[in-house]
C-alpha positions in Angstrom: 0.0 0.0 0.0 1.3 3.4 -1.0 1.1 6.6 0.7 -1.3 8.3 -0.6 -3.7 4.9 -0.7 -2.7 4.8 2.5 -3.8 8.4 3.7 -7.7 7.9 1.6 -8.7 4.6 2.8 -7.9 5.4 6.3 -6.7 8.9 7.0 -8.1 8.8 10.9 -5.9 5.5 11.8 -2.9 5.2 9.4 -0.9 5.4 12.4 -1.8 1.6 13.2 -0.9 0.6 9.7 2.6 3.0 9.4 4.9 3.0 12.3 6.6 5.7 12.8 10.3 6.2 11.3 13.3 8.1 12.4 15.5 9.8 9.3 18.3 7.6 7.6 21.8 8.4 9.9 25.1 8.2 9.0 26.6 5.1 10.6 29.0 6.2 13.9 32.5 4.3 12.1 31.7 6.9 9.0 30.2 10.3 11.0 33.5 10.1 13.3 35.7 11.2 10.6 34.3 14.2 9.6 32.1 16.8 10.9 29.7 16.7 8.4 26.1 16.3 9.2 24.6 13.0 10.4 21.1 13.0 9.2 19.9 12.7 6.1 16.4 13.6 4.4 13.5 11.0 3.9 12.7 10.4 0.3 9.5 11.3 -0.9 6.9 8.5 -0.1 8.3 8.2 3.5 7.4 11.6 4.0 4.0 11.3 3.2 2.9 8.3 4.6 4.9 9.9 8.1 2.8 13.0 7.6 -0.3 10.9 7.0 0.3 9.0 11.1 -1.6 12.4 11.8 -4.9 12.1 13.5 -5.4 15.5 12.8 -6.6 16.9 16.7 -9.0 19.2 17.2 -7.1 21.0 19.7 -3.5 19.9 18.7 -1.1 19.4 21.6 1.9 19.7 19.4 1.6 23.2 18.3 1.5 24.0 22.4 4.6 22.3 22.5 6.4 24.7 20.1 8.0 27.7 21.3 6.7 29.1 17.9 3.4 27.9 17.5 4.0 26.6 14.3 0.6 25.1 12.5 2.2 21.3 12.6 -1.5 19.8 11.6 -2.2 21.7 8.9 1.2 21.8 7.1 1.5 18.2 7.4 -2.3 17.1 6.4 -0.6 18.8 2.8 2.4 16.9 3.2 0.6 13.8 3.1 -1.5 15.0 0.1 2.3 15.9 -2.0 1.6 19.2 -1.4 4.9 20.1 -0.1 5.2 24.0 -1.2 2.0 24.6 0.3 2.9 23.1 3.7 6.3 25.6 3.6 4.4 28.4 3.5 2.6 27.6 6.3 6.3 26.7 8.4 7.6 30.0 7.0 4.1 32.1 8.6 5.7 31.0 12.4 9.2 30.4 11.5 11.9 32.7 10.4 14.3 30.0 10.4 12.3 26.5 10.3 15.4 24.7 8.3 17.6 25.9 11.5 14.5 25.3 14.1 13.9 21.6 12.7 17.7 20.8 12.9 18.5 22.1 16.5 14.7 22.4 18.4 14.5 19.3 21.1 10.7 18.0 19.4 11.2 15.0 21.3 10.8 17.5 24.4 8.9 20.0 22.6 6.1 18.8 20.0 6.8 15.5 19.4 6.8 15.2 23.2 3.1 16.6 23.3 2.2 14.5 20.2 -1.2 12.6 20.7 0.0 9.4 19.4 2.1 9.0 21.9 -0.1 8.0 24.4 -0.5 4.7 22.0 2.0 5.1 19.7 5.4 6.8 18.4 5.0 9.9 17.7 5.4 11.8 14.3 8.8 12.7 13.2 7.5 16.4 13.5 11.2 17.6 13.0 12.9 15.4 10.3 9.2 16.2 8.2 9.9 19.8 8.7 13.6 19.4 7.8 12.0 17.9 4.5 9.3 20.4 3.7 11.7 23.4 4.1 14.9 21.8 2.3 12.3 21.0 -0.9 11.4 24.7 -0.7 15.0 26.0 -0.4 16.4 23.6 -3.7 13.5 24.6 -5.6 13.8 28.5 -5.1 10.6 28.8 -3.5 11.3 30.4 -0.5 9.6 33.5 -0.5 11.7 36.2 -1.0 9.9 39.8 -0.3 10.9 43.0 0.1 8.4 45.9 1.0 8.1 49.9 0.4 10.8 51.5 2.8 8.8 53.2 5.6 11.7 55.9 6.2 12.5 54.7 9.7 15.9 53.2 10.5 16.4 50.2 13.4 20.5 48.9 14.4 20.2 45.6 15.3 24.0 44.7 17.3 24.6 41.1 17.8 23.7 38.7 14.6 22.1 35.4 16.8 18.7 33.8 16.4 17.1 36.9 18.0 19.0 39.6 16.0 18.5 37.6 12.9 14.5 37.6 13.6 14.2 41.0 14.7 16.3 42.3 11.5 14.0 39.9 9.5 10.4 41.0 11.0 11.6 44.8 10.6 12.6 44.5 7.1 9.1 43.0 5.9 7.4 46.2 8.1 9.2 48.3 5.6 12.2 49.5 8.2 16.0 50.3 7.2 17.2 47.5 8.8 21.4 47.2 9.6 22.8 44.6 12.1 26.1 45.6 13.9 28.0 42.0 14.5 31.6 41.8 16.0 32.4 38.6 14.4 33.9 37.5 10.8 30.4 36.1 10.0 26.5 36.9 10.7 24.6 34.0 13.3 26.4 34.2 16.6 26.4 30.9 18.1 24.4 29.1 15.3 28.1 29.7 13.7 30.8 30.6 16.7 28.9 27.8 19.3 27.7 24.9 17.6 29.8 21.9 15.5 29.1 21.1 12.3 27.6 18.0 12.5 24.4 19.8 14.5 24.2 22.9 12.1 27.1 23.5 9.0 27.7 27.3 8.9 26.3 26.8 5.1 22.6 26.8 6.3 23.4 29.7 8.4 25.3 31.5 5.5 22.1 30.9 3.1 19.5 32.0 5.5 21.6 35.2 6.0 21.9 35.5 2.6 18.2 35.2 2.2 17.5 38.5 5.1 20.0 40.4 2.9 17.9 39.8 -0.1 15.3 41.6 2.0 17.1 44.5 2.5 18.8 44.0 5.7 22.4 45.0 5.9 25.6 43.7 8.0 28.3 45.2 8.8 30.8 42.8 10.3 33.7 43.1 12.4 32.5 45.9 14.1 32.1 46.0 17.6 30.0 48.2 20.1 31.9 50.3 22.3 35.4 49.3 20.2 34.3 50.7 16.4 31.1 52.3 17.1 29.3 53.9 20.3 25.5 53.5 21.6 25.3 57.2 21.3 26.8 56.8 18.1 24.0 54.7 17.0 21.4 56.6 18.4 21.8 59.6 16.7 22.2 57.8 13.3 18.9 55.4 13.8 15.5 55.4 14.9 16.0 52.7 17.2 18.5 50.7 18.6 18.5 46.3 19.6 20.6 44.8 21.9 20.8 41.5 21.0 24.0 40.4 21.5 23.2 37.3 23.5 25.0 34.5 26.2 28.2 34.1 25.4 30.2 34.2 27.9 31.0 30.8 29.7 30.0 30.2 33.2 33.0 29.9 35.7 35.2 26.9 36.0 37.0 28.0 39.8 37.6 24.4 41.1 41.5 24.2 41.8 43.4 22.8 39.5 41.1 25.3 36.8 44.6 27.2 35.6 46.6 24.1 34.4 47.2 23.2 31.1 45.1 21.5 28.9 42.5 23.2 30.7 40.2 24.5 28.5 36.3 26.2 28.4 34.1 24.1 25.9 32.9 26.8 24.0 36.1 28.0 23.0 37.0 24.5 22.0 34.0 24.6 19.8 34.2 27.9 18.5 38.0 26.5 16.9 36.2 23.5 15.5 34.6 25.7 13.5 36.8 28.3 12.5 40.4 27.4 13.6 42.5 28.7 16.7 41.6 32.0 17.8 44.3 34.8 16.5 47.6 34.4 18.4 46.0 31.7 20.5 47.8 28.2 20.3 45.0 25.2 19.0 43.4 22.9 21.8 45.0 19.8 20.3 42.7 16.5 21.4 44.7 14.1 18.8 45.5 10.9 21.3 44.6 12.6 24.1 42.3 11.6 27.3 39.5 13.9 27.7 37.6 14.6 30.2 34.5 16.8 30.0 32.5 18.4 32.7 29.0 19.3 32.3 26.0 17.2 31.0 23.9 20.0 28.8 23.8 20.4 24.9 27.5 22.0 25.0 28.7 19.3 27.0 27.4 16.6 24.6 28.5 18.9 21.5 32.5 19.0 22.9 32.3 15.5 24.0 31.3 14.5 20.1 33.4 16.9 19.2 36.8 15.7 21.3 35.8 12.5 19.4 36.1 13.8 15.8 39.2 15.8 16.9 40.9 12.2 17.4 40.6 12.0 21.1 42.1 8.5 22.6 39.1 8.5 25.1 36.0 10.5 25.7 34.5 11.0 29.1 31.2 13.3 30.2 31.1 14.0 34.1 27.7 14.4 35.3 26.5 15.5 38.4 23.1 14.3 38.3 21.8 10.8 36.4 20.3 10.5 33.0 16.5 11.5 33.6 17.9 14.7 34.9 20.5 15.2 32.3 19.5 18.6 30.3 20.6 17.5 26.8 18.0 15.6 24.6 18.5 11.9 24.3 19.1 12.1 20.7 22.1 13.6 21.1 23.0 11.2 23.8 22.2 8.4 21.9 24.3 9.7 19.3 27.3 10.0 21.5 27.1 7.0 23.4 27.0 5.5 19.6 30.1 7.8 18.6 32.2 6.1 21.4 31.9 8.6 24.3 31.4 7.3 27.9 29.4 8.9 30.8 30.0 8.9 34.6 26.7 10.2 36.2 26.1 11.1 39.6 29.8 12.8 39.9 31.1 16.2 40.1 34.9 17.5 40.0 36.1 18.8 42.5 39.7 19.7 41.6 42.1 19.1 38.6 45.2 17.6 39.4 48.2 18.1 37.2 51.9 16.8 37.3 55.3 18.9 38.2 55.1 20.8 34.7 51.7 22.4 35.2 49.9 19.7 32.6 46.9 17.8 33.4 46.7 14.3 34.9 43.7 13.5 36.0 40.7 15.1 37.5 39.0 14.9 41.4 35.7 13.7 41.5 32.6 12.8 44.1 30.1 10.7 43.8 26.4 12.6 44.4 23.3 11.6 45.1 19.7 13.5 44.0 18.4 15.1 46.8 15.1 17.4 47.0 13.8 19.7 43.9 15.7 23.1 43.8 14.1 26.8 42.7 14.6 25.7 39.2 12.3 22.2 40.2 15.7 20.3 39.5 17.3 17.5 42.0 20.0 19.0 43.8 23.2 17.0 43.7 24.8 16.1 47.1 28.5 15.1 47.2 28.6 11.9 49.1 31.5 11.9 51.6 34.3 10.2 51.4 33.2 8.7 48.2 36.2 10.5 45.9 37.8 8.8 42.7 39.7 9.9 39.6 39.3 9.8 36.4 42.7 10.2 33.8 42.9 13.1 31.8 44.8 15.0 29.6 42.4 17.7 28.4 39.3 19.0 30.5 36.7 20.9 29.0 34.2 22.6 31.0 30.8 23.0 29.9 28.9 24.4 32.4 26.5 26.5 29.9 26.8 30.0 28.9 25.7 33.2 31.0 25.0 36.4 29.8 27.0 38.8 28.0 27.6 41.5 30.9 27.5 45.6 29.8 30.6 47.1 30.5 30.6 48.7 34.7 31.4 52.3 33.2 30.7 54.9 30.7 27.5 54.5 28.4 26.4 51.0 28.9 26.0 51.3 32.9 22.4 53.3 31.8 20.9 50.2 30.9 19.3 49.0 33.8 20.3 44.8 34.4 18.8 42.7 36.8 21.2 40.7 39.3 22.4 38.5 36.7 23.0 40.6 34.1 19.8 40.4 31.9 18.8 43.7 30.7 15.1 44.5 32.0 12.6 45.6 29.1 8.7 46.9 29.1 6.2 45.2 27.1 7.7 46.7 24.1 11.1 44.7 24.4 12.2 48.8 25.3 15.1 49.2 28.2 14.7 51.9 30.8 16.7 54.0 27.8 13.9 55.6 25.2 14.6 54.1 21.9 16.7 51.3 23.1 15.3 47.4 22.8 17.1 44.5 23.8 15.7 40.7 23.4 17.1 37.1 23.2 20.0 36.2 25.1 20.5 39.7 26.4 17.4 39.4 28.4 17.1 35.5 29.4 20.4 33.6 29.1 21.5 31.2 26.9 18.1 29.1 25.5 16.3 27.4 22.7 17.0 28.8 19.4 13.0 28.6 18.9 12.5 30.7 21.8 15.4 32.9 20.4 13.1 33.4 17.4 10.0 33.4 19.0 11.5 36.7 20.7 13.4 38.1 18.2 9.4 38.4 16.6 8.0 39.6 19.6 10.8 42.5 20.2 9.8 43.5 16.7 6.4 43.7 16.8 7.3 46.0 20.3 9.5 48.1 18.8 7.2 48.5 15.7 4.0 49.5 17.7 6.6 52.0 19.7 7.6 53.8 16.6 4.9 53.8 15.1 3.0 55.9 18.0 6.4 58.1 18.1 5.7 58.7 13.7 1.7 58.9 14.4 2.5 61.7 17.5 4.8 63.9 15.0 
């Protein structure tokens, strides 16, 4: 039985008769040599007899479980049908980035998590269908690409992430002058500078920031706030002005032992992956070497994959909590437990030991247990005593996420008002305590989802559109 035969006879329970399938992966021997990326697409007919497992809800549970409330029934009811163009446009009404979103979003935690078929079934592939839909639109030119009657108002966005990116995006189809400010050699932030290849290849970024430029929206690189250009600066130049330049910077690694070398932070390991060795820096060499990485979220997965591509002799994730808890999906678990990398839950380091020359050796762990929920309704992890161990090591990478970006203590960037942490603190409008200064994304909640990034970015847009626009009605 085809597809489609599939879909007419029994559209409401083709999910008994198709079971679900998972996109074709390269196998781990091959996907270890290279950073290339693993999945590939699903031909045509697996598509649509995935799409057609839909029952079609009345009150769909998956689009709750997007940060974007993307239309997932209705674009993949025309999936089923062939229609795949028609189901893009629908991704592309909620999604400024869908072919980013269905290659980095969590669905098994998000959507496909919230799926209804899940209570008797597998759920739909809601991500590798999307991946599909917008990668037929993309190699067939018809992604929509529409530019719109300037409205003679003039926006900066500074920082070039999922949020900037969005924000520039939304503003340009409003009609605004749109130019993003980003300090880095290329446009995307950490879709480019934070994430390996083998999640998200800088060429999708590239094309998608090729695609806003099309639009109108213009980058000016290398340029830095505060270094080649000044707030005030911008201010007196555009209409409005949006921080976005997100969570960068890594969260502390202060255990002793955090100075020696071969000590490293994961995201700068990552960051070299990608584009080599940092000027004037020497390169994090992993070829033979024992590694040891601490921190179980998505960057800790990403450098432990990563250590293994690098040629790494052993790779080793240190864990304080056990894998329910664990923050990363279990797709990219499963994908690195495949790729050879081991995991040692219920541990935390608590030093990094090193020999008479300064290089690491080994590092000090603890073995934890889960005690009661914390503020954030996580297990807290208690150090058992006396329960130490080692494990051998020749590089450490820490991974303990990424905070935010902090303002400079002095001169024009101590106006904005930040919370304790950092954040900037906006009004309904996305608008600091500074009048005609927005800031979104990272800048206000940390390091995140890159759908809720996007979902953001849009909102901060629509804010700062419905503030200008009063300002232009009022003169």
């Amino acid at each position: 039985m085809n597809a489609a035969t599939a879909v007419r006879t029994n559209p409401k329970y083709a999910w008994r008769e198709v079971k679900r399938a998972d996109p074709p992966k390269r196998p781990p021997t091959e996907r270890i040599a290279d950073f290339r990326e693993i999945y590939s697409l699903f031909d045509e007919e697996t598509v649509r007899k995935q799409a057609g497992r839909c029952v079609q809800c009345e009150q769909p549970r998956c689009t709750i479980g997007c940060a974007l409330g993307n239309h997932i029934p209705q674009w993949l009811a025309l999936v089923a049908e062939g229609k795949f163009q028609e189901a893009a446009e629908i991704i592309f009404s909620t999604s400024n980035m869908p072919e980013i979103c269905a290659r980095l979003c969590p669905q098994e935690r998000l959507c496909e998590s919230m799926c209804t078929l899940g209570e008797k079934s597998d759920p739909i592939p809601i991500g590798a269908l999307e991946k599909f839909v917008i990668e037929y639109a993309f190699n067939r030119g018809c992604v929509p690409v529409r530019r719109v009657a300037p409205n003679g108002v003039s926006v900066a966005v500074v920082g070039s992430g999922p949020a900037g990116l969005t924000c520039a995006d939304e503003l340009a189809l409003r009609g605004y002058a749109v130019t993003v400010f980003e300090s880095k050699n290329y446009a995307g932030g950490l879709l480019v500078y934070g994430l390996p290849s083998f999640k998200l290849e800088k060429s999708i970024v590239d094309r998608r920031v090729a695609l806003i430029e099309k639009r109108g929206v213009t980058f000016r690189l290398n340029t830095a706030i505060g270094r080649d250009v000044t707030l005030d600066s911008l201010l007196g130049q555009f209409d409005a002005v949006f921080l976005s330049m997100g969570a960068h910077k890594p969260k502390p690694f202060t255990v002793p032992g955090a100075i020696l070398k071969g000590v490293h932070q994961g995201v700068d390991y990552l960051v070299e992956t990608k584009l080599g060795p940092a000027p004037g820096a020497p390169p994090i060499v992993l070829t033979g070497k024992r590694v040891v990485v601490l921190g179980g979220g998505e960057l800790g997965v990403d450098c432990l994959r990563a250590a293994i591509r690098s040629g790494a002799k052993k790779a080793a994730c240190i864990y304080r909590r056990d894998l329910d808890n664990m923050p990363v999906s279990h797709r990219e678990y499963r994908n690195a437990v495949e790729e050879g990398a081991e995991f040692i839950f219920l541990a935390s380091a608590v030093a990094v030991e090193g020999d008479s020359n300064g290089n690491v050796r080994q590092a000090r762990c603890v073995r934890t247990r889960l005690g009661n929920l914390d503020a954030q309704g996580r297990h807290e992890a208690i150090p058992i005593p006396g329960a130490e161990f080692v494990v051998p090591a020749d590089v450490v990478l820490a991974a303990y996420g990424l905070a935010v970006t902090p303002f400079p203590q002095k001169g024009e960037w101590s106006r904005i008002a930040v919370n304790d942490s950092g954040a900037v603190i906006v009004d309904e409008n996305h608008m600091t305590n500074l009048p005609r200064v927005f800031a979104g994304g990272g800048q206000i909640f940390g390091a995140n989802l890159v759908g809720i990034g996007i979902r953001d970015g849009r909102s901060a847009a629509q804010g700062i559109h419905r503030y200008l626009t009063v300002l232009k009605a009022a003169a």
